[in-house]
Steps between C-alpha positions, in 0.01 A plus 500: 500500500772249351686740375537613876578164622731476274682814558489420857672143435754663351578756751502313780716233321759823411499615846585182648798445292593850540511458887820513665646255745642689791760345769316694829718597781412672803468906477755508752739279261436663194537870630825362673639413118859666468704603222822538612428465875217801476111333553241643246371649827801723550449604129165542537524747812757741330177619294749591217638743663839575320676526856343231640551220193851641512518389819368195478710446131712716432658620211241493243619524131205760377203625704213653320198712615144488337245665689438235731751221353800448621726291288870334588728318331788337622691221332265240438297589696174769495268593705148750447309663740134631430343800740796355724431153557659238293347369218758271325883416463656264272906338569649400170856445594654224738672783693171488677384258798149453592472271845129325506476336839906459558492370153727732316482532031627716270514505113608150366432308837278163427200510697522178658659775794170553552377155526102371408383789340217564254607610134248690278563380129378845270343472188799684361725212604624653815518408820503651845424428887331739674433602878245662687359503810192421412302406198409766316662759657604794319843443558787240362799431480577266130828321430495439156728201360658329236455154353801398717272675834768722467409859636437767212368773684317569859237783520223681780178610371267710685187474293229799546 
């Protein structure tokens, strides 16, 4: 019976620091996230749909086919679809914008853009800010930074 109490201690006290501190927006906001003046929403609704993303971004530097992933790259920029919805994309480059309520970033922008926001230090010695709509939602948006807040990379996660 100690044993489990301790084992419990320690769990709990792993989870908590493990927990992430979200900046929560509205659904509305965080669906109407852009990237180069196109909302996640408009991304989202093209299904992956090599016409339809084309569309919606064109010119695409490789598009690849998996059974029911859809991968494209473009320059700096990448975006996956799973069973056609979206599941993640990650911007690397600064030739990339990404508007979070009127407040527009890109790679190397300081964060103070964004104003108050919550940083999550990582055990690894990173750092990032994340969004959702709510906490614990399946799906995020992260901004990871520098030690200057300096933005290193931005990426979507759908997790299933």
């Amino acid at each position: 019976m100690k044993n489990l109490i301790i084992i419990l201690m320690l769990t709990v006290s792993s989870l908590a620091k493990c927990q992430i501190n979200s900046n929560i927006i509205t659904e509305t906001d965080f669906n109407n996230i852009k990237i180069n003046n196109v909302s996640i929403n408009n991304i989202k609704s093209t299904n992956g749909i090599y016409s339809q993303i084309t569309s919606t971004i064109p010119y695409p530097i490789i598009e690849k086919i998996e059974e029911d992933y859809y991968y494209y790259v473009y320059n700096g920029f990448n975006i996956c679809f799973s069973e056609n919805e979206m599941s993640s994309f990650e911007i690397i480059k600064n030739n990339w914008n990404l508007e979070i309520k009127g407040k527009t970033i890109k790679i190397g922008t300081n964060i103070s853009i964004l104003g108050n926001v919550k940083i999550n230090n990582q055990k690894d010695g990173g750092r990032s800010i994340v969004y959702q709509y709510c906490d614990g939602c399946n799906n995020f948006l992260s901004i990871y930074i520098d030690s200057n807040n300096l933005v290193k990379k931005i990426i979507y996660m759908e997790q299933t």
